[in-house]
Backbone as numpy.savetxt, mean C-alpha at the origin, in Angstrom:
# Nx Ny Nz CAx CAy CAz Cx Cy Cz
27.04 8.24 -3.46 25.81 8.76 -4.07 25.66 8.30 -5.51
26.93 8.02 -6.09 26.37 7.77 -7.48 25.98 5.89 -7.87
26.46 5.01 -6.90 25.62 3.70 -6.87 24.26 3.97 -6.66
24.25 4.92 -5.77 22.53 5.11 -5.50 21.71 5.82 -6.71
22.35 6.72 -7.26 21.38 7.62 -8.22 21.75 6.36 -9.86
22.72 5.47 -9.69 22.88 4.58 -11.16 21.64 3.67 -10.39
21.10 3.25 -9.77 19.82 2.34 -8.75 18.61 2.68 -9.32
18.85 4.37 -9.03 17.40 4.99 -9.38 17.13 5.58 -10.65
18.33 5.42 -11.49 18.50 5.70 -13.19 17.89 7.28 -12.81
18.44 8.27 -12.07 18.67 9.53 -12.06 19.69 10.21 -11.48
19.56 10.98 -12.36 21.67 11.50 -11.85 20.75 13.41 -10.92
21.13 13.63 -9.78 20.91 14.84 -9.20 21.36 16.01 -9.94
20.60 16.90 -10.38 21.38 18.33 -10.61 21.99 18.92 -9.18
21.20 19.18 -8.12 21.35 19.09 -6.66 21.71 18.23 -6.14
22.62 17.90 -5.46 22.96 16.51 -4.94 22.42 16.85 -3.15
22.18 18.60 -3.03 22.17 18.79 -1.77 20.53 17.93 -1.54
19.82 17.83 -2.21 18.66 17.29 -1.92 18.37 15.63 -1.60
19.41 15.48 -2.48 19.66 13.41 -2.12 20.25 13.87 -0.54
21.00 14.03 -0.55 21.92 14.04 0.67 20.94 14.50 2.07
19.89 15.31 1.76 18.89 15.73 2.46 17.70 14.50 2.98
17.32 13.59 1.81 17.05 12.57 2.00 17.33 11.17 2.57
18.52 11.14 2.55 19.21 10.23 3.17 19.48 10.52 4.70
19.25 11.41 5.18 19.88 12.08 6.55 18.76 12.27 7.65
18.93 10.69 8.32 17.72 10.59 9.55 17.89 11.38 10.44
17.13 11.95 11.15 17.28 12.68 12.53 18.14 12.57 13.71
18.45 11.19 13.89 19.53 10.91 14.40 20.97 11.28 14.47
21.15 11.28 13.14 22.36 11.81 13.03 22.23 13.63 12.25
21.22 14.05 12.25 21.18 15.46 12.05 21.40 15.84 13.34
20.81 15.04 14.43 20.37 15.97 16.16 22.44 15.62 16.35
23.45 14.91 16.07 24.30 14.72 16.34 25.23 15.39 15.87
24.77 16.07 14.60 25.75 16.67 13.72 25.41 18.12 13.48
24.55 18.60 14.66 23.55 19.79 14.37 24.86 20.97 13.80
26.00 20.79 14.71 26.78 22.33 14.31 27.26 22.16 12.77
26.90 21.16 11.82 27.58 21.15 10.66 26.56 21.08 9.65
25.27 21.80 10.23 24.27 22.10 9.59 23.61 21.14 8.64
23.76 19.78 8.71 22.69 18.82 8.22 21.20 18.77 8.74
20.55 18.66 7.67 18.93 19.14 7.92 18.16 17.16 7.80
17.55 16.96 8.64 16.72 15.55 8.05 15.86 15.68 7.48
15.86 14.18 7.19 14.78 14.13 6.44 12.88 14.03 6.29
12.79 14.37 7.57 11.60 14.16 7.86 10.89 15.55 6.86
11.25 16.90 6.49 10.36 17.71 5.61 9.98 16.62 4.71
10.96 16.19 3.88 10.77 15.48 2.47 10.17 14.16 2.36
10.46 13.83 3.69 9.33 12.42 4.03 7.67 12.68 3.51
7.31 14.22 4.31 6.36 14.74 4.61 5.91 14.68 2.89
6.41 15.86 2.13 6.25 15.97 0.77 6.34 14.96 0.07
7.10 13.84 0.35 7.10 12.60 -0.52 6.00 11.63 -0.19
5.58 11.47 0.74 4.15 10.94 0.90 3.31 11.24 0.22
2.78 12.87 0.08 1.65 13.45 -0.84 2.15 12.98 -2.69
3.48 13.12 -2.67 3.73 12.77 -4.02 3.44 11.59 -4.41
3.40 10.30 -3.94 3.46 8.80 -4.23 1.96 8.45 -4.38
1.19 9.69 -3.20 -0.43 9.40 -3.11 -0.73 9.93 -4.24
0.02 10.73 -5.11 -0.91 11.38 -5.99 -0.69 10.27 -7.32
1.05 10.08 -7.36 1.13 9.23 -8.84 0.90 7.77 -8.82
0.78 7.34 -7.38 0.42 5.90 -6.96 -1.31 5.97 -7.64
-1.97 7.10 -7.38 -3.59 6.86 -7.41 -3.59 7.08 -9.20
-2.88 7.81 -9.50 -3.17 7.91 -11.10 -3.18 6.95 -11.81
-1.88 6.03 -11.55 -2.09 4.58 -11.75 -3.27 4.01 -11.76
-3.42 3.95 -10.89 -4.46 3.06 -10.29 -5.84 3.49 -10.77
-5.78 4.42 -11.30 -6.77 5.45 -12.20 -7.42 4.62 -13.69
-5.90 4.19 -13.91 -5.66 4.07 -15.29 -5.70 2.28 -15.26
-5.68 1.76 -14.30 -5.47 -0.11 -14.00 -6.67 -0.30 -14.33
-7.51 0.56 -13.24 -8.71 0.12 -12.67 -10.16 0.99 -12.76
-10.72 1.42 -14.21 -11.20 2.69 -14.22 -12.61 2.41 -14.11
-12.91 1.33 -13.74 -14.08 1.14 -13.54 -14.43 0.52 -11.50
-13.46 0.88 -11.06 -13.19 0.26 -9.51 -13.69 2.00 -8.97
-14.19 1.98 -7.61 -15.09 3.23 -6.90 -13.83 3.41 -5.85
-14.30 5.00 -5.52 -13.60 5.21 -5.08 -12.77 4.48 -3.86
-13.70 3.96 -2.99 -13.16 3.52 -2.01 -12.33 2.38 -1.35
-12.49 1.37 -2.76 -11.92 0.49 -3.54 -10.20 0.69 -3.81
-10.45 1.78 -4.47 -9.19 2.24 -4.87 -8.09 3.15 -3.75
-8.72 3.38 -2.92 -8.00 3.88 -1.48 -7.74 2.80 -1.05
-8.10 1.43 -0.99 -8.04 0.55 -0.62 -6.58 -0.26 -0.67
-6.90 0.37 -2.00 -5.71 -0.54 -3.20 -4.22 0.28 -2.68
-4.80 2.07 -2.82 -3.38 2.67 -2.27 -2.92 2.54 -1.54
-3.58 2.44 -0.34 -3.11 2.45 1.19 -1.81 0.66 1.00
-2.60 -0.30 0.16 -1.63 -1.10 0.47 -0.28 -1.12 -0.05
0.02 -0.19 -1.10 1.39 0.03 -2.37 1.89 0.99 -1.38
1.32 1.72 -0.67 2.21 2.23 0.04 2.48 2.75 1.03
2.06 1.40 2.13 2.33 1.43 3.14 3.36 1.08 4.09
4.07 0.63 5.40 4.90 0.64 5.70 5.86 -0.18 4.96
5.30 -1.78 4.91 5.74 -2.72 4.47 6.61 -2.38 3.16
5.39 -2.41 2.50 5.07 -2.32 0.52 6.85 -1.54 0.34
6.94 -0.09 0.93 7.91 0.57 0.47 9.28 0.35 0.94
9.32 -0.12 2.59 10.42 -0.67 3.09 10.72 -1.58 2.17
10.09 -2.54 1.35 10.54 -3.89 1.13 10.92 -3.07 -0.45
10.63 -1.82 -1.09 11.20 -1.41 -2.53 13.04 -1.16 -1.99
12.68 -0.11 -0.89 13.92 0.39 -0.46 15.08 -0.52 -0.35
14.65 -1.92 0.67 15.58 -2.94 0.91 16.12 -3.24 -0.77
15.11 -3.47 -1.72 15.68 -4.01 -2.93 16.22 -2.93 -3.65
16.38 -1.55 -2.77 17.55 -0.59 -3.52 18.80 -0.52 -2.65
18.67 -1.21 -1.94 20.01 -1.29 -0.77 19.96 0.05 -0.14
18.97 0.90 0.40 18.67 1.76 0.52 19.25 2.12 1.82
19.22 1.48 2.53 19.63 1.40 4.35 20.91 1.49 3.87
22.00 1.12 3.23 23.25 1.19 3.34 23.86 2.67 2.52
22.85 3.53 2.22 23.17 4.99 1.71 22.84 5.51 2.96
22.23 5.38 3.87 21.70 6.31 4.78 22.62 7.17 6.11
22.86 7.82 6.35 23.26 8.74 7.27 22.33 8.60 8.66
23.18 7.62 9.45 22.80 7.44 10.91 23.21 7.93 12.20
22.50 8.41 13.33 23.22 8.19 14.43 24.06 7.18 14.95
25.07 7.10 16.03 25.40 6.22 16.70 24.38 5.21 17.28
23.17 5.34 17.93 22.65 4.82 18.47 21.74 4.04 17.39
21.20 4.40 16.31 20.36 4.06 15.49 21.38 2.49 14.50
22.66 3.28 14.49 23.44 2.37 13.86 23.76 0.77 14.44
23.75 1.42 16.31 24.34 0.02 17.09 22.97 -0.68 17.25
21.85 -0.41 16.64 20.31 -1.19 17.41 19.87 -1.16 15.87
20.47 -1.35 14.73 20.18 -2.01 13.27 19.30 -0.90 12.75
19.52 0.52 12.88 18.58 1.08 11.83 18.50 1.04 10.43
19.34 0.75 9.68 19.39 0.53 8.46 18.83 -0.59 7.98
17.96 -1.22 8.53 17.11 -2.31 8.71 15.81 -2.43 8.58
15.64 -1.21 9.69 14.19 -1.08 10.50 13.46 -0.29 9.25
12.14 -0.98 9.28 11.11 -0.60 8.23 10.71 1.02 8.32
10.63 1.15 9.41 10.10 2.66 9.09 11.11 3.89 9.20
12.27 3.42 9.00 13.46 4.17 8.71 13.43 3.84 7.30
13.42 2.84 6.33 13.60 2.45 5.02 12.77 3.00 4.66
11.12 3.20 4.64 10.36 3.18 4.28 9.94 5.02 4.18
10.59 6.19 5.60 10.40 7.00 5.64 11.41 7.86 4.69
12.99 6.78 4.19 13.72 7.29 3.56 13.29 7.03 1.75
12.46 6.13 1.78 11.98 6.24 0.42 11.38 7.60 -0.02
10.15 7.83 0.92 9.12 8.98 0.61 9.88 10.14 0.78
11.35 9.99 1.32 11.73 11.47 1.29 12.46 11.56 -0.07
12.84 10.26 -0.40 13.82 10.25 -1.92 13.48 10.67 -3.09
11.60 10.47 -3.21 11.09 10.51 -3.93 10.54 11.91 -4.26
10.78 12.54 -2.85 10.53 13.96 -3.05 11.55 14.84 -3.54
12.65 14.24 -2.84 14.20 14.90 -3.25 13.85 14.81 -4.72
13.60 14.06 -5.34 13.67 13.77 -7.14 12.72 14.41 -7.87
11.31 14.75 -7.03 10.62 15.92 -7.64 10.94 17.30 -7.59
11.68 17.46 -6.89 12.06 18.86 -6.39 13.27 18.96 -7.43
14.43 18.24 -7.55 14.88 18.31 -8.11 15.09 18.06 -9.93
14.14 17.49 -10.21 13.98 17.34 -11.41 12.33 17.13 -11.92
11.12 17.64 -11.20 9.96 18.12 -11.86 9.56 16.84 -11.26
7.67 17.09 -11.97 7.04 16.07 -11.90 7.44 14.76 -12.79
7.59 15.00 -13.89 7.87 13.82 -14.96 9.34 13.03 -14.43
10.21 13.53 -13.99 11.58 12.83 -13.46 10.89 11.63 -11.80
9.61 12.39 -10.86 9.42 11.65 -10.12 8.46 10.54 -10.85
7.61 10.84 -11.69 6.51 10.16 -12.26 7.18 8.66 -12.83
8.62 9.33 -13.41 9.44 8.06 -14.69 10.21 6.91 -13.46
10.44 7.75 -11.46 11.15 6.90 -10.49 9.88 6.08 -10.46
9.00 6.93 -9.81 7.66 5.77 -9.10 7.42 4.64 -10.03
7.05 4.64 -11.47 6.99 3.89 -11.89 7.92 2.59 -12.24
9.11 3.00 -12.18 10.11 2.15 -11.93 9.98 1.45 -10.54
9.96 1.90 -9.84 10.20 1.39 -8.23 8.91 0.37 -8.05
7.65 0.94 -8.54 6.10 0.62 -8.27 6.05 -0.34 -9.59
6.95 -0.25 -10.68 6.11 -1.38 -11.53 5.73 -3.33 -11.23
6.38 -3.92 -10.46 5.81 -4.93 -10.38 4.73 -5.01 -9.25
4.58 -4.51 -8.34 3.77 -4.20 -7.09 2.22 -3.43 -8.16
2.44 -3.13 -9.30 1.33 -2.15 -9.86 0.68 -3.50 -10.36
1.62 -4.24 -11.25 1.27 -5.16 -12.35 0.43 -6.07 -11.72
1.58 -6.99 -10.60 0.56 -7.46 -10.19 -0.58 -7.44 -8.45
-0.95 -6.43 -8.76 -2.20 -6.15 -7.78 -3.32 -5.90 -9.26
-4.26 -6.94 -8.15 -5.43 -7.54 -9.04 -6.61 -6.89 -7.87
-7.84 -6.91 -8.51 -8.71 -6.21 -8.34 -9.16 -7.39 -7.19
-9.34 -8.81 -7.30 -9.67 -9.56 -5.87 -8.58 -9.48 -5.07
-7.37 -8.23 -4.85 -7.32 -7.99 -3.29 -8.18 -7.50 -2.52
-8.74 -6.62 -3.31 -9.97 -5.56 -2.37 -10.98 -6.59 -1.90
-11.04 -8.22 -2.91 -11.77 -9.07 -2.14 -11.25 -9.83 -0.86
-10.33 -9.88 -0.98 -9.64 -10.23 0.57 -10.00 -9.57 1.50
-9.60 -8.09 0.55 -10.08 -7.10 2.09 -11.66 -7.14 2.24
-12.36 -7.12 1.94 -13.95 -7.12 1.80 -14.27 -8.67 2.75
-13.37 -9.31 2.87 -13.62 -10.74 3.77 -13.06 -10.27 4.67
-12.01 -9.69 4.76 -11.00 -9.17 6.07 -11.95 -8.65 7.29
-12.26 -7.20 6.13 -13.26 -6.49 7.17 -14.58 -6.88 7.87
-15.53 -7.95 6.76 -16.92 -8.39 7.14 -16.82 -9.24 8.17
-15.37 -10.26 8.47 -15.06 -11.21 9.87 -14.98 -10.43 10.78
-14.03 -8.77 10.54 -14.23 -8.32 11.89 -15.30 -7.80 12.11
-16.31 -7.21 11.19 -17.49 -6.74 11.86 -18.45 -7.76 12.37
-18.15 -9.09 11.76 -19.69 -10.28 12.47 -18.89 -10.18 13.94
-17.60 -10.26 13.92 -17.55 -10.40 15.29 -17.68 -9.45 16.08
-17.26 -8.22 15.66 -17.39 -7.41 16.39 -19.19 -7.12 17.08
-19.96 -7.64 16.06 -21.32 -7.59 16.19 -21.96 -8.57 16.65
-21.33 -9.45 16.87 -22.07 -10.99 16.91 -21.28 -11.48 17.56
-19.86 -11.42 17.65 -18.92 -12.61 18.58 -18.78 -13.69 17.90
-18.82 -13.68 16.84 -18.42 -15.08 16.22 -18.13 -14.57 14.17
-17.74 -15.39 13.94 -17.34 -15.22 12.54 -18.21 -15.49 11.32
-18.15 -15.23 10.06 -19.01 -15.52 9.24 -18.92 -17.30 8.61
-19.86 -17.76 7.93 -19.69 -19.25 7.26 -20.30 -18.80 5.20
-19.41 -19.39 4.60 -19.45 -19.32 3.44 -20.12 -20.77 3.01
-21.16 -21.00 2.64 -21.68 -21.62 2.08 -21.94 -22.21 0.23
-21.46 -23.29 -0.01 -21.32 -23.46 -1.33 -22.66 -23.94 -1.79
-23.54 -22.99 -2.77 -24.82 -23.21 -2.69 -25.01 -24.09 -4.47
-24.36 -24.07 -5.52 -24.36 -24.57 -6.66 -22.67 -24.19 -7.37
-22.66 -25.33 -8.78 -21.53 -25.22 -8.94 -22.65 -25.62 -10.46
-22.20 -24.31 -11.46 -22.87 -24.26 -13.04 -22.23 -24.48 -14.15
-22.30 -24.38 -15.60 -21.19 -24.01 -16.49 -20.29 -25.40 -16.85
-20.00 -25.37 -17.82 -18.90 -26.41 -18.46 -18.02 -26.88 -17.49
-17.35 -28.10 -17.36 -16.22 -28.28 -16.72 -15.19 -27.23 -16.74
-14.90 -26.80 -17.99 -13.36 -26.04 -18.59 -13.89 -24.59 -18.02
-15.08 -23.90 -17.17 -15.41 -22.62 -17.50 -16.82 -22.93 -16.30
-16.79 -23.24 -14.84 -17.75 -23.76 -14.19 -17.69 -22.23 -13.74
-18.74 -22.14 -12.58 -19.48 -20.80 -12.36 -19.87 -21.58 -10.78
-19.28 -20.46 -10.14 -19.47 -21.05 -8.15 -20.16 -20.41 -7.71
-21.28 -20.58 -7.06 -22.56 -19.74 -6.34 -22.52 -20.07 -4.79
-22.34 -18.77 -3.90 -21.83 -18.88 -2.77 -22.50 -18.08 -1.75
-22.73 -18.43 -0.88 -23.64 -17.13 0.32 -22.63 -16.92 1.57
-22.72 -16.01 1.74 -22.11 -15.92 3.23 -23.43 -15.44 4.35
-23.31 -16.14 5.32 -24.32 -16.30 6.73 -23.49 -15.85 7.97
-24.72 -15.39 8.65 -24.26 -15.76 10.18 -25.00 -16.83 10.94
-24.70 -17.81 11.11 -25.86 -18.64 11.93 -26.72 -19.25 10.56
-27.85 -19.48 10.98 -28.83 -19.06 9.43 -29.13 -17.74 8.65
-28.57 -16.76 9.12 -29.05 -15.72 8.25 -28.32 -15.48 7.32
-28.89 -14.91 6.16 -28.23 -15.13 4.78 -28.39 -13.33 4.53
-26.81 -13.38 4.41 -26.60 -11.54 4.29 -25.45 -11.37 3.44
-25.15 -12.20 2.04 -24.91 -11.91 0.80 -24.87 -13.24 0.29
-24.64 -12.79 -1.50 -24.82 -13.74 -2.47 -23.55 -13.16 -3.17
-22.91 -14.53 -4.11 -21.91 -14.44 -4.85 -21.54 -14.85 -5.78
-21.08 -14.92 -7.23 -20.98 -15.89 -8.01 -19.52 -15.34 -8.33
-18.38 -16.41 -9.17 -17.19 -15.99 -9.56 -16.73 -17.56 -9.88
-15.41 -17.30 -11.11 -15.31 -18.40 -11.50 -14.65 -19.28 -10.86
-14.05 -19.21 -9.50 -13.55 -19.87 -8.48 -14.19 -19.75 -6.82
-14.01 -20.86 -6.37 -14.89 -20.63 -5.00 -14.49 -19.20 -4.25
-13.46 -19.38 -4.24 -12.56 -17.99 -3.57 -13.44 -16.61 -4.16
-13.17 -16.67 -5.48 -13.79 -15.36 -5.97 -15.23 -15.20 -5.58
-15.91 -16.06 -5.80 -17.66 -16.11 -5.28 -17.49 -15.62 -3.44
-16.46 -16.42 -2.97 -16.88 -16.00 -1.27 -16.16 -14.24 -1.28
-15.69 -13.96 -1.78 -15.25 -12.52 -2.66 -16.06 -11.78 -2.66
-17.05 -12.17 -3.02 -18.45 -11.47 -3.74 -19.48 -11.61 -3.22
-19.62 -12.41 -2.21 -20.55 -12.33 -1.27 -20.64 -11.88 -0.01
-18.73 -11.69 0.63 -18.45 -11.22 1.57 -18.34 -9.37 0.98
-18.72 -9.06 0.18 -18.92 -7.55 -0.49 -20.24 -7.23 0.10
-21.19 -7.95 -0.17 -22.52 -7.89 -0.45 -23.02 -7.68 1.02
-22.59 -8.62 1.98 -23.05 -8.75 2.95 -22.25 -7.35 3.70
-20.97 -7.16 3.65 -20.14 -6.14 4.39 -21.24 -4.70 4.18
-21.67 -4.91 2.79 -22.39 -3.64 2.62 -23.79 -3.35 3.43
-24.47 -4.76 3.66 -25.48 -4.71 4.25 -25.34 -4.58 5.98
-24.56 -5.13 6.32 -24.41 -5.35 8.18 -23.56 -3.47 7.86
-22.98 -3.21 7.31 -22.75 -1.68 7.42 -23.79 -0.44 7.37
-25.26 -0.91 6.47 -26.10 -0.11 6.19 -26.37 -0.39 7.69
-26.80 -1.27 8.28 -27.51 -1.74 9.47 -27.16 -0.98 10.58
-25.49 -0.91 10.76 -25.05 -0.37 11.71 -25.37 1.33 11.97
-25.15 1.94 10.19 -25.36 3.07 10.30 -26.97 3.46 10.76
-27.85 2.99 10.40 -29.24 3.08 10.60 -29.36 3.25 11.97
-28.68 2.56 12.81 -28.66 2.16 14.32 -28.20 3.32 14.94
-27.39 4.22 14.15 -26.57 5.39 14.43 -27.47 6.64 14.08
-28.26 6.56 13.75 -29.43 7.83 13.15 -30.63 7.65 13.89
């Protein structure tokens, strides 16, 4: 326990609560008469905790980004992946308390064992030492994943989603069209439409082609969405 808490630059007043965290179901259902509890409560509570200091962040990155934008942004810091892959870089799987069976089929591996033992760790550390002791982990754990997430992921996702709705609506995919290219060499300006077929259902400008089809796959997502809802009323 104490490689793990020198990892997380916090030392337990409770150690019963790390130890609570670390302890998958597997080997609680195995060890039931010696009264080990898993970790799935603190999973539970450590989820709501990460949503709350993950979004404050993100409060403070991005204070001019809407709400839904910014759910956007959370859902990806901390989702299965995002946190399995913090945990792996705390050697996290090799603190953990396994069953037999979990042990011989690589659980200390598997993402949503890493990933469910993070959110319980993180709770263990609020519980045990307040909000400000979890606030000073997350940010440690979350600072390069914070730094760099840039505001054109949500443009990825905004292209992500508008391909699946042309298709889902249309059977076929959208076309980005490069309509002018403005502005100095050192500082040019890309003007971009996204279509289906011939129809023209956004406009975009940004200082790279990418960013313009960014900004037009926004425009349009918003419009084929008004459309759909209308269809629904």
């Amino acid at each position: 326990m104490e490689g793990l808490e020198a990892a997380l630059d916090y030392r337990f007043k409770n150690r019963a609560y790390l130890a609570e965290a670390l302890t998958h179901r597997s080997f609680a259902n195995e060890a039931r008469e010696s009264g080990f509890r898993d970790n799935q409560r603190l999973e539970f509570f450590g989820d709501a905790v990460l949503g709350l200091l993950v979004s404050r962040r993100l409060l403070e990155r991005f204070p001019l980004t809407e709400e839904g934008d910014l759910s956007r942004l959370r859902a990806s810091l901390v989702d299965e992946s995002a946190l399995a892959g913090i945990a792996e870089g705390l050697h996290l799987g090799n603190f953990l308390l396994l069953g037999r069976g979990e042990e011989k089929t690589g659980g200390r591996r598997k993402k949503s064992i890493l990933s469910d033992a993070l959110e319980a760790l993180v709770a263990a550390v609020y519980l045990d030492g307040g909000i400000e002791a979890a606030e000073h982990l997350v940010d440690a754990l979350f600072v390069q994943l914070l730094e760099t997430t840039e505001i054109d992921a949500i443009g990825r996702d905004y292209k992500t989603r508008f391909q699946e709705l042309c298709h889902a609506l249309h059977g076929k995919g959208p076309q980005y069209v490069l309509e002018e290219v403005s502005g100095p060499d050192h500082e040019p300006l890309f003007a971009v439409t996204a279509r289906i077929g011939e129809k023209l259902l956004g406009k975009g400008v940004g200082k790279s082609k990418k960013l313009a089809e960014q900004a037009a796959a926004r425009e349009a997502l918003g419009r084929l969405e008004e459309t759909v809802q209308s269809e629904k009323l």
